[in-house]
C-alpha positions as CSV (number, residue, x, y, z in Angstrom):
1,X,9.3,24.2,-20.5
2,X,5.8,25.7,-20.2
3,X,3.7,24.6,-16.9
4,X,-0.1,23.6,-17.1
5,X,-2.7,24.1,-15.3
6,X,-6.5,22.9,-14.7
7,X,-8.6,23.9,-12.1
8,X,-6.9,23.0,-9.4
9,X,-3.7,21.7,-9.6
10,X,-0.6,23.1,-11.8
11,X,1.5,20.9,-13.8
12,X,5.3,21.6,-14.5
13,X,7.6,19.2,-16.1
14,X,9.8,16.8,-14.1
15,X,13.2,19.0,-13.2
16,X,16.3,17.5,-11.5
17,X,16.2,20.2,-8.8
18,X,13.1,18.0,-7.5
19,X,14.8,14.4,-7.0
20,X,14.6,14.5,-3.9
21,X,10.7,15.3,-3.3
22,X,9.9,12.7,-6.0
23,X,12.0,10.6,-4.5
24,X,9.4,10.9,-1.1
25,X,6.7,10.8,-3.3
26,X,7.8,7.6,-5.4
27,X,8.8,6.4,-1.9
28,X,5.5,6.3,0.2
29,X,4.1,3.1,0.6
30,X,0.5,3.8,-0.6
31,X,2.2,5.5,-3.9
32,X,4.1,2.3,-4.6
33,X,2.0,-0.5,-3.6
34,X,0.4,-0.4,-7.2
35,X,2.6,1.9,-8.9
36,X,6.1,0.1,-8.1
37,X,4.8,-3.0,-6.8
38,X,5.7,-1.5,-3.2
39,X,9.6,-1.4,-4.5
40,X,11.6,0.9,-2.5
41,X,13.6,3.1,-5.3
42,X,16.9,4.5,-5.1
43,X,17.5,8.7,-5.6
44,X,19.3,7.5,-9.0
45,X,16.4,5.7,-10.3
46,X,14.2,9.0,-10.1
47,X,17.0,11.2,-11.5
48,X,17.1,8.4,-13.9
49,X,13.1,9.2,-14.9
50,X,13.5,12.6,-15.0
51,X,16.4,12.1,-17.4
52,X,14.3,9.9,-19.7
53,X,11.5,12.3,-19.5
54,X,13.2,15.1,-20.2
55,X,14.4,13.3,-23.6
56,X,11.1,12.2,-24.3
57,X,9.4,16.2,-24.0
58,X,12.8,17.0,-26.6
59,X,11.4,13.9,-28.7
60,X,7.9,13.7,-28.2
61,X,6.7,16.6,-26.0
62,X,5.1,13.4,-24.1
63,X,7.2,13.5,-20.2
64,X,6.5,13.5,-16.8
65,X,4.5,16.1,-15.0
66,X,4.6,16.9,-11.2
67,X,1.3,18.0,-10.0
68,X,1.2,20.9,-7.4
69,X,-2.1,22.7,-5.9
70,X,-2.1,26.6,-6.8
71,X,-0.5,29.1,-4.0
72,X,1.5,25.6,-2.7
73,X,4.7,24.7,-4.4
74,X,5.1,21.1,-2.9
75,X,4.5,18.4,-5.3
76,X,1.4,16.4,-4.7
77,X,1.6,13.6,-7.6
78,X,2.7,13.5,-11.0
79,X,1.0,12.7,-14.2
80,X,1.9,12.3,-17.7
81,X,3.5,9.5,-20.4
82,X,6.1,7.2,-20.1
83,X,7.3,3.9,-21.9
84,X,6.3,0.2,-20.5
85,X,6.5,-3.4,-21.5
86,X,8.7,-4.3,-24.7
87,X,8.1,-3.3,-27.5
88,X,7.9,0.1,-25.7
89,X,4.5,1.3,-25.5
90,X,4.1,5.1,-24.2
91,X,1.0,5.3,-21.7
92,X,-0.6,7.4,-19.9
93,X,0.4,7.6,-16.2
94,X,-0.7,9.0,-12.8
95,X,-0.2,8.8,-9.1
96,X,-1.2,11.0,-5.9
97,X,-0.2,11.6,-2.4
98,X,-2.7,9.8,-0.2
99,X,-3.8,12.9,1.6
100,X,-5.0,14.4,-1.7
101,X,-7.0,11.5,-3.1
102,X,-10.5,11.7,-3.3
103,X,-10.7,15.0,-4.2
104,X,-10.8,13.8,-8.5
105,X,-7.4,15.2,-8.7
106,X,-6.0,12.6,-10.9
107,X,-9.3,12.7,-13.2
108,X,-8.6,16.1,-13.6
109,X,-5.0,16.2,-13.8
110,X,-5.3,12.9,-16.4
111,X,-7.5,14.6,-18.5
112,X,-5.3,18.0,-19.0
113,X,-3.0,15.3,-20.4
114,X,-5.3,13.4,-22.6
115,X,-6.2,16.7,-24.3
116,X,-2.4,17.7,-24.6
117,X,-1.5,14.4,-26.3
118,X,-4.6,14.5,-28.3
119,X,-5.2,18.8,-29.2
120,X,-1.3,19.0,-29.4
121,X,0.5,15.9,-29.5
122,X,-1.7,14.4,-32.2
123,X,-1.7,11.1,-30.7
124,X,-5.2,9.1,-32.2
125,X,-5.1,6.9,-28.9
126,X,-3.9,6.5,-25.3
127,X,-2.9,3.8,-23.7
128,X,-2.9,2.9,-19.9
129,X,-2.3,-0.4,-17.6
130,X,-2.6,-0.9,-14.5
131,X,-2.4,-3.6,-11.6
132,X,-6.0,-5.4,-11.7
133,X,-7.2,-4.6,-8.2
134,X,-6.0,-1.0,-8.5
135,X,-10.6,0.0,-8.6
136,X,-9.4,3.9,-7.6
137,X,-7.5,3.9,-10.8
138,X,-9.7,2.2,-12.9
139,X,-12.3,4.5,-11.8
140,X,-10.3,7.6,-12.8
141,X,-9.7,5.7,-16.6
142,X,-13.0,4.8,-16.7
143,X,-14.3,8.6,-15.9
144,X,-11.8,9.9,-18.8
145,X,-13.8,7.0,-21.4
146,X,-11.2,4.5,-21.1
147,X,-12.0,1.4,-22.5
148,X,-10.6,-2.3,-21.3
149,X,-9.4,-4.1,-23.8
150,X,-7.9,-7.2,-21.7
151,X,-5.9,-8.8,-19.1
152,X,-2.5,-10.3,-18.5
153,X,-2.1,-12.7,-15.3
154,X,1.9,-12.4,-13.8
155,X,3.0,-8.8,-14.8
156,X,1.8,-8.1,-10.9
157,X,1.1,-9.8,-7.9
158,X,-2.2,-10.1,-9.5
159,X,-2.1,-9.5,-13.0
160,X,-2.6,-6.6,-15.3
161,X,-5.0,-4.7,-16.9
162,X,-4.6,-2.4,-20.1
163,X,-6.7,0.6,-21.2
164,X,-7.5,2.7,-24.7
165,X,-8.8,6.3,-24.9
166,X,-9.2,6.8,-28.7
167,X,-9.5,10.2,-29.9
168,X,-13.0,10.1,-30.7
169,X,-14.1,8.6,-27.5
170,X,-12.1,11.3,-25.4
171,X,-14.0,13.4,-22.6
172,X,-14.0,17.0,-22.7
């Protein structure tokens, strides 16, 4: 699988041989609080995301990305699309390391990924959700033109909110 890049981070597609660092990743606390609702996963329920993303780049060419800075091989954050809620909805999906945010890493990472699904993909919209009080996140969907279009109370601790990109509203 071909690797991406932007200008400052390099995106290569979830691989087994990386459980474990995802697992550390998907692991820290400030990582999970919003992404996992501060659940403490297992190594088998990463290998079991790589696994599905891998089937969904044979399917779709829509997985998982890690994100890496250039010259440094250790995995920073990931990005990409992955199924929620039922019916199963792909979305768009992000999350950092602390001691890289702030730098507009996951704008920038997020929007390599926009324009794959939209350039390549052909996807006409992108969806996102994310846990209301999560503002760093809805500040990087809001930078990419994401659009609210409403709320759910009881998905987590305090409700959710869900994002569209269409196509003709994309950045870049």
């Amino acid at each position: 699988m071909r690797q991406l890049t932007t200008a400052r981070t390099v995106l290569r597609p979830f691989e087994r041989e990386e459980a474990s660092e995802l697992l550390s990743l998907f692991q820290d606390p400030d990582v999970r609080r919003y992404l996992l609702d501060d659940l403490i996963v297992p190594l088998e329920w990463v290998e079991e995301e790589i696994e599905a993303s891998e089937r969904r780049f044979e399917q779709q060419s829509a997985g998982l990305w890690s994100i890496r800075l250039p010259g440094d091989d250790a995995i920073v954050g990931f990005v990409g699309f992955r199924e929620f809620f039922e019916p199963p909805q792909l979305q768009l999906l992000y999350g950092l390391l602390p001691r890289v945010w702030g730098r507009g890493l996951a704008t920038e990472a997020s929007e390599r990924i926009c324009r794959l699904g939209f350039d390549e993909l052909g996807f006409t919209e992108i969806l996102a959700a994310i846990d209301t009080p999560h503002d760093a996140s809805r500040a990087v969907l809001e930078r990419l033109g994401f659009r609210e279009t409403h709320r759910t109370e009881g998905d987590a601790p305090a409700g959710t909110t869900f994002f569209r990109l269409d196509r003709a509203d994309a950045s870049g």
